[in-house]
TORMAR-101032 format. One record per atom (N, C-alpha, C, O): residue number from 1; residue in one letter; atom name; x, y, z. Coordinates in pm, 1 decimal, padded with zeros to 6 digits, always signed. Layout:
# residues N
 num residu atome       px       py       pz
 NUM      a    CA        X        Y        Z
...
This chain:
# residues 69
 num residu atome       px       py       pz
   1      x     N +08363.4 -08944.7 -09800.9
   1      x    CA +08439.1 -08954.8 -09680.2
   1      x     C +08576.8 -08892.6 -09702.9
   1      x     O +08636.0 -08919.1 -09807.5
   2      x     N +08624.7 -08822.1 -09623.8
   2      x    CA +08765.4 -08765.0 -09614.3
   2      x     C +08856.7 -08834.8 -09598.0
   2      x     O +08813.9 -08931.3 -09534.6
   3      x     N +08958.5 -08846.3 -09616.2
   3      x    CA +09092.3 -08929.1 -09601.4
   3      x     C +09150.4 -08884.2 -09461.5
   3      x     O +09110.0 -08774.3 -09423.4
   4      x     N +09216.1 -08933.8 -09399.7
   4      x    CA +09283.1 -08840.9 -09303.7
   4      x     C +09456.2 -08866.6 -09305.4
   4      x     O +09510.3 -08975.7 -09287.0
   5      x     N +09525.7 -08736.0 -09332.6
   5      x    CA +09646.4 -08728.1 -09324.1
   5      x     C +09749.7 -08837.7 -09329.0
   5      x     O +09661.5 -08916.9 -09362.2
   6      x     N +09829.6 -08893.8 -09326.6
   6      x    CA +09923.6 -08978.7 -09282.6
   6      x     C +10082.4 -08875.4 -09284.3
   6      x     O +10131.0 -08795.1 -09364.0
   7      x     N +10127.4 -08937.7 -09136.1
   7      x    CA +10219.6 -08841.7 -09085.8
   7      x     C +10362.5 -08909.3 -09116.2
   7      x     O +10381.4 -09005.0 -09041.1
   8      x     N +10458.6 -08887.5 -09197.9
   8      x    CA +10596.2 -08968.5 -09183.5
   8      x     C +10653.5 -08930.6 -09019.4
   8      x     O +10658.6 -08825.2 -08956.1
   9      x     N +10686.5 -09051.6 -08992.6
   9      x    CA +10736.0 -09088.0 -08856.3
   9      x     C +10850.9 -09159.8 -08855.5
   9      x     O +10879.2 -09220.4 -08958.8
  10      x     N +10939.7 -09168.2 -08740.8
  10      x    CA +11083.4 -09239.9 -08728.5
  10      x     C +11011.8 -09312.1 -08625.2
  10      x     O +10938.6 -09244.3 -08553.0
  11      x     N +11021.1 -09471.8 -08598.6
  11      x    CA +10993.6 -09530.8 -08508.5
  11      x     C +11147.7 -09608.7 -08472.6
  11      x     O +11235.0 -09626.0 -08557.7
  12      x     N +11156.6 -09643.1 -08353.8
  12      x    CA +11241.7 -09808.2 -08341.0
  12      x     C +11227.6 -09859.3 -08370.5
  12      x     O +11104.9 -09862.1 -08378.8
  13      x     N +11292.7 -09989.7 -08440.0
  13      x    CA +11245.8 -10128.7 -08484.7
  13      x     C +11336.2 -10212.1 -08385.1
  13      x     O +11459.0 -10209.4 -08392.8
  14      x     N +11273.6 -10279.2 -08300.1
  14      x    CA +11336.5 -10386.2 -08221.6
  14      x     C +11386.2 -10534.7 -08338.7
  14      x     O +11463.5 -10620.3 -08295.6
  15      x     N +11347.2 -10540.7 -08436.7
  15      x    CA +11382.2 -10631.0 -08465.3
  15      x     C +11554.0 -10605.3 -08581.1
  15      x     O +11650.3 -10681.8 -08585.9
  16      x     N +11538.9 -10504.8 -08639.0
  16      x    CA +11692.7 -10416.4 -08746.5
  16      x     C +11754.5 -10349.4 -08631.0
  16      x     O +11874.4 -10325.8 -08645.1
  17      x     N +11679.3 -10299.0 -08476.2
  17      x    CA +11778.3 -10249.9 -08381.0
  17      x     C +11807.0 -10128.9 -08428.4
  17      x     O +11920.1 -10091.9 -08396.7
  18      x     N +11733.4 -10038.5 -08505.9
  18      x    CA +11735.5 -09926.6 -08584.2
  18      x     C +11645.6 -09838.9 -08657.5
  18      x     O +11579.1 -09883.8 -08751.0
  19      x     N +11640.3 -09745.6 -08630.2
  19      x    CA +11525.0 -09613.4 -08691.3
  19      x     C +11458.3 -09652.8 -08800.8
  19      x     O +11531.1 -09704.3 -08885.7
  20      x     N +11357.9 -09646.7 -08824.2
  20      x    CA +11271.0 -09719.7 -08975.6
  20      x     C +11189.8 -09583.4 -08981.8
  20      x     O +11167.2 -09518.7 -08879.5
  21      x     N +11145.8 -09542.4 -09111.8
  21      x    CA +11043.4 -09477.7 -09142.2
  21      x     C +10915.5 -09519.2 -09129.3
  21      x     O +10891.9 -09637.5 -09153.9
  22      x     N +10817.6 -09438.9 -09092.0
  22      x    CA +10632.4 -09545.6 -09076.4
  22      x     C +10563.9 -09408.8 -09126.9
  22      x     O +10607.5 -09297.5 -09156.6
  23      x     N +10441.1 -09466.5 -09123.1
  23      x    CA +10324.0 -09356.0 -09119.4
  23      x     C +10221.3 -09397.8 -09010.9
  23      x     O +10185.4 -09508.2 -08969.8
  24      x     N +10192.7 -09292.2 -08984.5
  24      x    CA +10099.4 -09253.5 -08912.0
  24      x     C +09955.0 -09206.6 -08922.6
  24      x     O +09930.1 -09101.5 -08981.5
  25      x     N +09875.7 -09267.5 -08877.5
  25      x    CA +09738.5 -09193.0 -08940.6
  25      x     C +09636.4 -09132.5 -08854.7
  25      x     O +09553.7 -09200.5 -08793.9
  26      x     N +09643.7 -08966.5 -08848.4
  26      x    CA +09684.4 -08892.3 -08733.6
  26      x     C +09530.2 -08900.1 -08711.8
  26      x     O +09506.5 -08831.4 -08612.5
  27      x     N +09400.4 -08960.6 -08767.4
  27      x    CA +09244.3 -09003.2 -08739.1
  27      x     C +09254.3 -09062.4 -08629.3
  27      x     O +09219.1 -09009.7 -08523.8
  28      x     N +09312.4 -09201.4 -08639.3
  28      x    CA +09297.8 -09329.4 -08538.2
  28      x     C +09434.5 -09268.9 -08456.2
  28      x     O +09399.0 -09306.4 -08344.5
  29      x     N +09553.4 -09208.2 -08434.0
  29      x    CA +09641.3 -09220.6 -08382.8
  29      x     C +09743.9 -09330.6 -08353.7
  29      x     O +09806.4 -09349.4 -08249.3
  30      x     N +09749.1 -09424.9 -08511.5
  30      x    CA +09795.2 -09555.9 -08484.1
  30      x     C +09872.4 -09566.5 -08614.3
  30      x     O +09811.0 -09556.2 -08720.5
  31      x     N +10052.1 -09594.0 -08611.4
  31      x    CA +10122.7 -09654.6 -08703.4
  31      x     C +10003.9 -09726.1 -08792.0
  31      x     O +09897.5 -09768.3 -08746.7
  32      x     N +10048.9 -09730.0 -08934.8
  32      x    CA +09964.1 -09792.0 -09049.7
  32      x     C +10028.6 -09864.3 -09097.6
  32      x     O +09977.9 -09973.7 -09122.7
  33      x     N +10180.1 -09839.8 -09136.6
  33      x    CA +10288.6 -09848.8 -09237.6
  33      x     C +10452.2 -09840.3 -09171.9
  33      x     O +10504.1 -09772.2 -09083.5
  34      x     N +10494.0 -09932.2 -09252.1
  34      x    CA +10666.8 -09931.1 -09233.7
  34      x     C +10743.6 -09964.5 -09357.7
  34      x     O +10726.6 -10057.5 -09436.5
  35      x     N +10838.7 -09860.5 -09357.7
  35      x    CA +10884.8 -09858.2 -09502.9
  35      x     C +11014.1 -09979.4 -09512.2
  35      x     O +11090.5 -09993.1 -09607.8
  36      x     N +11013.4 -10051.5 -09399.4
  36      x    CA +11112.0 -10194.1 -09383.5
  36      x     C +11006.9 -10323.2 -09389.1
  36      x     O +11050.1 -10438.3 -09383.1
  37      x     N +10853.1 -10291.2 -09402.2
  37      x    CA +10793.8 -10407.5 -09360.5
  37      x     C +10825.2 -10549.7 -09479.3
  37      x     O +10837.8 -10668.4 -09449.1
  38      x     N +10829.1 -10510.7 -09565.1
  38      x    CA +10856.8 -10645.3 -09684.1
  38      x     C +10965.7 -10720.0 -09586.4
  38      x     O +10940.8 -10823.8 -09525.0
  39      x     N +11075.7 -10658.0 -09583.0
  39      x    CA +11214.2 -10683.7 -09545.6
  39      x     C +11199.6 -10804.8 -09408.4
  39      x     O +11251.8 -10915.0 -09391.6
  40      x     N +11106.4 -10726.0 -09328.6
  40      x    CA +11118.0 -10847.6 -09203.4
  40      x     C +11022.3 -10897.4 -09187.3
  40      x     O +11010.4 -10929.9 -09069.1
  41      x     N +10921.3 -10929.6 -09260.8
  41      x    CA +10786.1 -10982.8 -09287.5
  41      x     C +10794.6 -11167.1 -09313.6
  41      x     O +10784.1 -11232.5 -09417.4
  42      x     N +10807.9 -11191.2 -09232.5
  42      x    CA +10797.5 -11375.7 -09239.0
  42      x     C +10689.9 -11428.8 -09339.2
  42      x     O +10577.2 -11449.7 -09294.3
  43      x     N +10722.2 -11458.3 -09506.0
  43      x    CA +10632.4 -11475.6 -09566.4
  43      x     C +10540.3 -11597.0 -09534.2
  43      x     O +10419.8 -11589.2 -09557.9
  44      x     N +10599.6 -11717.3 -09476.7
  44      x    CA +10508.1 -11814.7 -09429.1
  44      x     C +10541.2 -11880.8 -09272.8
  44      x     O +10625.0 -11964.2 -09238.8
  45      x     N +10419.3 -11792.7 -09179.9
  45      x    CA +10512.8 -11777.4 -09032.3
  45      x     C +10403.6 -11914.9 -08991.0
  45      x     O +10301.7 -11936.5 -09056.6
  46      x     N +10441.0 -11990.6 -08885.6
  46      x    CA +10373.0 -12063.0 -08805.0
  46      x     C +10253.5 -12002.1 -08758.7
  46      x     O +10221.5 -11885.8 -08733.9
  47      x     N +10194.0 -12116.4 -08753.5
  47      x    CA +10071.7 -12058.0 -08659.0
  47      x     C +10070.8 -12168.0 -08531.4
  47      x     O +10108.2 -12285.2 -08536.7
  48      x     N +10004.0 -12077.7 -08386.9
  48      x    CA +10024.0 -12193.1 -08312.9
  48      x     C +09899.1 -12301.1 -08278.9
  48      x     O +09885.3 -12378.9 -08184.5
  49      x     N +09834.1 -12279.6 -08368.2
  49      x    CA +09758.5 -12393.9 -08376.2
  49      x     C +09617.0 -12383.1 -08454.4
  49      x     O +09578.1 -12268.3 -08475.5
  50      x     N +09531.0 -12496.1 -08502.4
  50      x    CA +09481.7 -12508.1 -08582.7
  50      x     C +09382.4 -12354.9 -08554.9
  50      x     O +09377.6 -12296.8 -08446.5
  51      x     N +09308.6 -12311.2 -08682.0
  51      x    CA +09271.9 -12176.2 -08669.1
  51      x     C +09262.9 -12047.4 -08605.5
  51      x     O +09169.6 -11985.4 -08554.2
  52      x     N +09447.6 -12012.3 -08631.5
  52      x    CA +09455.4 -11924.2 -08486.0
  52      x     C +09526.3 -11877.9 -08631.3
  52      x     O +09564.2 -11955.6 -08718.9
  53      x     N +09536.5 -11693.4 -08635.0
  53      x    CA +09606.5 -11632.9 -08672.5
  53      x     C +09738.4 -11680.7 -08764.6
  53      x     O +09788.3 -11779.2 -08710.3
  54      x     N +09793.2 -11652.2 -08856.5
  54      x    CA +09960.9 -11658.3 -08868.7
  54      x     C +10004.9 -11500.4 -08819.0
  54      x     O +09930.9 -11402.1 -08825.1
  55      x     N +10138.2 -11503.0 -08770.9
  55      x    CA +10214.4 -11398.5 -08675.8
  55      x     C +10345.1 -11409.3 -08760.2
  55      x     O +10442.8 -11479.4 -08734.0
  56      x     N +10323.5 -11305.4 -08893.0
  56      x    CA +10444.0 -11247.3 -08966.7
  56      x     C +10540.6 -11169.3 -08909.2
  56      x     O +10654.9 -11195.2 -08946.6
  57      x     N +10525.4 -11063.4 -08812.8
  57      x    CA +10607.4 -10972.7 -08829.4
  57      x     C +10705.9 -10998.1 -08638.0
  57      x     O +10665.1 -11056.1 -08537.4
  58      x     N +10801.1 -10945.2 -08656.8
  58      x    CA +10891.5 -11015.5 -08536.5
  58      x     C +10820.8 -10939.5 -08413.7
  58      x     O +10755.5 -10835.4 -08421.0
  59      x     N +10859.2 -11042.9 -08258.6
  59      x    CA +10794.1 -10986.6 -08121.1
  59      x     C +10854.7 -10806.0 -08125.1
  59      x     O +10969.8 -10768.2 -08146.9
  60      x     N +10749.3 -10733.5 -08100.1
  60      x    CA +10757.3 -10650.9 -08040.6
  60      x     C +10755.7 -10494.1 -08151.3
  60      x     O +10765.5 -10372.7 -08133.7
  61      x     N +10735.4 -10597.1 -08277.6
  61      x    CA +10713.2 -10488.2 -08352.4
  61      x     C +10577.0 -10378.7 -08329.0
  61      x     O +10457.3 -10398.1 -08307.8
  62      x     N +10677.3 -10233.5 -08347.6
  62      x    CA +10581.4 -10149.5 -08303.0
  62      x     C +10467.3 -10092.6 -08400.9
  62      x     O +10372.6 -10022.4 -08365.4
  63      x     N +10493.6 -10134.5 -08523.7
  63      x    CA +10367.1 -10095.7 -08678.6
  63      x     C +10239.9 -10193.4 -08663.1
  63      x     O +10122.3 -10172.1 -08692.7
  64      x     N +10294.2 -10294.7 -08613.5
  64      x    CA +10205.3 -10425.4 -08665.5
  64      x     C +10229.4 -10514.8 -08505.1
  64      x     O +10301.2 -10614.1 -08493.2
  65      x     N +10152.3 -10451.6 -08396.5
  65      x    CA +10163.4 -10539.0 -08257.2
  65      x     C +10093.0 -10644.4 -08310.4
  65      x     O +10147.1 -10753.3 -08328.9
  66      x     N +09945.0 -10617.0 -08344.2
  66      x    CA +09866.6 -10772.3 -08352.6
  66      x     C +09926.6 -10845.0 -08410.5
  66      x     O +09891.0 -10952.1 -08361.6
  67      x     N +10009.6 -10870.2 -08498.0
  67      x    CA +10038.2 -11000.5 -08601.4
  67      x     C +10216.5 -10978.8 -08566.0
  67      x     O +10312.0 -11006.1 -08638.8
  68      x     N +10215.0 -10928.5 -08447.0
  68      x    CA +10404.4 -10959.8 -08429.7
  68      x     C +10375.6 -11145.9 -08301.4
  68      x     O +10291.0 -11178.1 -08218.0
  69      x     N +10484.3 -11204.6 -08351.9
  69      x    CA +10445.6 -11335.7 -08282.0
  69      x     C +10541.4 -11328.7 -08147.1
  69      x     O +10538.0 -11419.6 -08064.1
């Protein structure tokens, strides 16, 4: 199987309010990566209730929508 590309990208980060580096993975057309993610990554985030997801990364993040809470 082939790999497919990954593109360095400048996104917004609503949560630093400032330009972050990401990648891109120009197959699926979907952010993969953020070179701030450690940084604002909630190591032990709530969940809202018994077997539902935990939601690490802050509302509205654009790398990681599914798991922004």
């Amino acid at each position: 199987m082939r790999r497919s590309p990954l593109l360095n990208v400048t996104v917004h980060c609503p949560h630093f309010d400032r330009p972050v580096q990401a990648q891109r993975n120009s197959a699926i057309d979907r952010l993969v990566s953020c070179s701030d993610a450690a940084t604002c990554c909630d190591p032990n985030p709530p969940t809202g209730h018994p077997g539902a997801h935990a939601r690490p990364y802050p509302h509205g993040c654009p790398v990681f929508p599914s798991l922004a809470k």
